[in-house]
C-alpha positions in Angstrom: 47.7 107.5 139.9 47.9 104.5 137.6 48.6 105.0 133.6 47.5 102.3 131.2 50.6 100.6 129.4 49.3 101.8 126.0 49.5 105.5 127.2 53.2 105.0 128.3 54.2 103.2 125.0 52.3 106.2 122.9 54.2 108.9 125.0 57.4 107.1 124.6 56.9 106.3 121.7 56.5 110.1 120.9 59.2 111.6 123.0 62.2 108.6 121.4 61.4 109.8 117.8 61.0 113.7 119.0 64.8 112.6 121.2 66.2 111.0 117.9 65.2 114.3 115.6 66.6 116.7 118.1 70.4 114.6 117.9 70.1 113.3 114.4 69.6 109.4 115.2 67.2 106.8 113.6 64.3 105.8 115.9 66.1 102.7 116.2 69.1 104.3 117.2 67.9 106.7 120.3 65.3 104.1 121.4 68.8 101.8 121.5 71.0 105.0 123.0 67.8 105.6 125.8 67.9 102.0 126.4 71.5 101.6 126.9 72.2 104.7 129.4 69.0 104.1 131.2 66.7 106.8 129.5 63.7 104.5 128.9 63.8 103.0 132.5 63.8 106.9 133.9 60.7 107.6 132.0 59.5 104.3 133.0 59.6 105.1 136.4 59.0 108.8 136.6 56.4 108.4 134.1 53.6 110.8 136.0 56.2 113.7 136.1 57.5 113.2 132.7 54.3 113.3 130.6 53.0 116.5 132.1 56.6 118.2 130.8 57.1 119.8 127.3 59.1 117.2 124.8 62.1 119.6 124.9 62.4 120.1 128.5 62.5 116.6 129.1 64.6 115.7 126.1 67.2 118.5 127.2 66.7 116.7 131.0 67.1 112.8 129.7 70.1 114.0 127.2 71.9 115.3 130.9 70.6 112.5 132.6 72.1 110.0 129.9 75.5 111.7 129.4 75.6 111.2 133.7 75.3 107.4 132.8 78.0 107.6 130.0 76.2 108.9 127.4 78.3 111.0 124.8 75.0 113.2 123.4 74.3 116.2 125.5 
């Protein structure tokens, strides 16, 4: 199923502000931490299972996945 660029940024959007709250960090600075240990490019390309998850399932889920790429948050 196909998902129009705007609703990807929105979610994203969403979930890298709701990610920053839950770990303290600026929206610059998780959309920067997701970027660097390959967060974003996970929900970029898992983006039909992600959406349909709760924000703090997924955040818990991208935190682990993040720390497996380096990541010091968990």
């Amino acid at each position: 199923m196909g998902y129009s660029n705007q609703d990807k940024i929105e979610w994203t959007l969403i979930f890298v502000s709701a990610f920053g709250q839950q770990f303290g960090l600026t929206l610059k600075q998780a959309f920067n931490y997701l970027s660097r240990y390959q967060g974003i490019d996970f929900i970029d390309r898992h983006y039909g299972y992600v959406h349909t998850q709760s924000f703090q399932s997924m955040i818990d889920d991208i935190s682990e996945y993040c720390h497996r790429k380096g990541g010091e948050l968990v």
